[in-house]
C-alpha positions in Angstrom: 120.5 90.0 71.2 119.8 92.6 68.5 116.2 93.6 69.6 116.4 96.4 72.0 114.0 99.2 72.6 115.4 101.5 70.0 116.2 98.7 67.4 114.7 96.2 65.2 117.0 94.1 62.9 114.7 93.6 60.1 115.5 94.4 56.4 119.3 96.0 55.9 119.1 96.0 59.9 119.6 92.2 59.6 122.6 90.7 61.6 125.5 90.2 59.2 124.9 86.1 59.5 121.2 86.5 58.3 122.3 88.5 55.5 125.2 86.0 54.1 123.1 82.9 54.7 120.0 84.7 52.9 123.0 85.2 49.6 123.6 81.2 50.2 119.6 80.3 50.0 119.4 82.5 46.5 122.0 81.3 45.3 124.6 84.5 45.3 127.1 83.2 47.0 129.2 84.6 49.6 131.6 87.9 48.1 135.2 86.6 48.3 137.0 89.9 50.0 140.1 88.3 51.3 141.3 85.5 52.8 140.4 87.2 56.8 137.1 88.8 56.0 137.0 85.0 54.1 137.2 83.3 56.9 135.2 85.3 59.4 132.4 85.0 56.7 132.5 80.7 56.9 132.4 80.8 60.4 129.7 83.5 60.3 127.5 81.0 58.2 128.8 78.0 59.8 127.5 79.2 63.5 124.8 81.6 62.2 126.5 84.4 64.5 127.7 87.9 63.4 131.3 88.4 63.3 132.9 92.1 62.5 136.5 92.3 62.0 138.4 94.9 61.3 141.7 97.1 61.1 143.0 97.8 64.5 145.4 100.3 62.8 142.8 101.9 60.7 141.0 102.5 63.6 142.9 104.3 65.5 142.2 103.3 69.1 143.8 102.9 72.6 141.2 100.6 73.2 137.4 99.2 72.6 134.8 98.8 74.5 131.4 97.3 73.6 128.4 99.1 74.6 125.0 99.9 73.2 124.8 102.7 70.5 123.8 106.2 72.1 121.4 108.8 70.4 122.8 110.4 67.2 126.0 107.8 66.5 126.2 106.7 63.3 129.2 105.3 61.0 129.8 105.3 57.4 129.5 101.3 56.6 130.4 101.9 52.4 131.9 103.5 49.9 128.7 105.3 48.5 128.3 106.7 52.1 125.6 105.0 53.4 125.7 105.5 56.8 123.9 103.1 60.5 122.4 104.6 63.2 123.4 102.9 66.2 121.1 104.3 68.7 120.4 101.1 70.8 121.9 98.5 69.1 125.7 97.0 70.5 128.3 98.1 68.9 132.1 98.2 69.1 133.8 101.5 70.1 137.7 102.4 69.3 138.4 104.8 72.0 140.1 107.8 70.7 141.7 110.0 72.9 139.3 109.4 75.6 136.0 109.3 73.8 134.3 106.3 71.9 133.5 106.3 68.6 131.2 103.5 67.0 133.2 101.5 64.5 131.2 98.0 64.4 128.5 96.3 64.9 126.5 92.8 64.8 125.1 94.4 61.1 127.7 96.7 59.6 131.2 97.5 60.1 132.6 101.0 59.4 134.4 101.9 56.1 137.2 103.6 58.0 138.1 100.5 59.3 137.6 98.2 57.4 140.7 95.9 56.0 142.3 96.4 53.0 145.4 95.2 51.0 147.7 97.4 53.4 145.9 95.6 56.1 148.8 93.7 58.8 147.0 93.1 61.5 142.8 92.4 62.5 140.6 92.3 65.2 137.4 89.9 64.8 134.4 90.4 67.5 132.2 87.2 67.7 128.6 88.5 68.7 126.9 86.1 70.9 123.5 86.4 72.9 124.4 85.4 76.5 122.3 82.2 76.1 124.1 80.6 73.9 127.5 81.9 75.3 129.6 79.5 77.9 133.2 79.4 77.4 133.4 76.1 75.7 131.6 76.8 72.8 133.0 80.4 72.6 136.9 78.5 73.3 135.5 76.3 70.3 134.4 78.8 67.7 137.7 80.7 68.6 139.8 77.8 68.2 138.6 77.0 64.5 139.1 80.7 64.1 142.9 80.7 64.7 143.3 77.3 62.9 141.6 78.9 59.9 143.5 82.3 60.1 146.7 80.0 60.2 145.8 77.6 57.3 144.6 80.2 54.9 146.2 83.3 55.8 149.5 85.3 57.2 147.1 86.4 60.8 147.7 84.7 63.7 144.9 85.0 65.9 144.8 85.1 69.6 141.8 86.6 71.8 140.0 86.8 75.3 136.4 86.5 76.1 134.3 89.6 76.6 132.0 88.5 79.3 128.5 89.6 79.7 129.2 91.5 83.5 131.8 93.4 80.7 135.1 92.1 82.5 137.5 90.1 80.5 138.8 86.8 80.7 142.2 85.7 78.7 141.8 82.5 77.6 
C-alpha cells in the first residue's frame, strides 16, 4: 500500500503500526497520549494497520479527500519541526477554500492537527491495502472502534467506508 514509485516506508518512513509494534518488541511501550489517540493506538497494534486521527476543527476543512502526495507537499508532523514529504505516498487532505492541503498520512500526522486537551471532536482514517479491505472486516474494525471510543472516552464515533474507486459508502 505504502510502496509507490516515489516512496519507500523504511526507517522513520515506517507505517505508524510498524513503528508502535516495533516499541512493543523492545519493550517501550506504547506513549499514553489520551484516551482517543489511546485507542486508535490498540487497534493500530491489534490489526497491524495505520490509523491517523485527528482534529477536524484544528484542521480547518470543508472536506478531505485522500489522494497520493504531489511534488513539494510536506507537513510539519512535531513540535521540533520536523517535517514529511509526501510526494507519492497517500495522504489525507483537509480542503481549504478549494485547495488541499496534506494533513495525514499512513506514517505521520500533522502537528496542526493534531488533538489536544481543547480537542471535542476527531476524525480517525483506517489505512487499508485494497486486499485486505471488504466491508466486513472494515464494518468489524470500525465497530470495535466505536465500542472502544464509547467505553473509554466522551467520542462517539460514527463513519463511512472510503472505497478504493474513491466513492463513499455510509454504513
Amino acid at each position: 500500500m505504502l510502496r509507490t514509485d516515489r516512496f519507500k516506508p523504511t526507517g522513520r518512513s515506517k507505517p505508524a503500526s510498524e513503528y508502535l509494534l516495533g516499541a512493543v518488541r523492545k519493550g517501550d511501550g506504547v506513549p499514553q497520549i489520551s484516551p482517543v489517540v489511546d485507542v486508535a493506538n490498540f487497534l493500530s497494534l491489534q490489526h497491524l494497520v495505520p490509523i491517523s486521527i485527528w482534529d477536524p476543527v484544528r484542521g480547518d476543512a470543508s472536506d478531505i479527500v485522500f489522494r497520493l502526495g504531489r511534488a513539494g507537499e510536506s507537513f510539519v508532523f512535531n513540535s521540533a519541526g520536523h517535517a514529511i514529504d509526501v510526494e507519492g505516498l497517500v495522504c489525507g487532505c483537509a480542503i481549504r477554500k478549494g485547495i488541499e492541503v496534506p494533513i495525514v498520512n499512513p506514517v505521520k500526522d500533522s502537528m496542526m492537527t493534531k488533538l489536544g486537551p481543547e480537542s471535542r471532536s476527531a476524525v480517525m482514517a483506517v489505512y487499508l491495502p485494497s486486499r485486505m479491505f471488504h466491508v466486513s472486516r472494515s464494518s468489524a474494525l470500525l465497530d470495535e472502534a466505536a465500542a472502544l471510543m464509547s467505553a473509554h472516552t466522551s467520542f462517539r464515533l460514527g463513519w463511512r467506508a472510503v472505497l478504493e474507486a474513491g466513492q463513499s459508502e455510509e454504513l
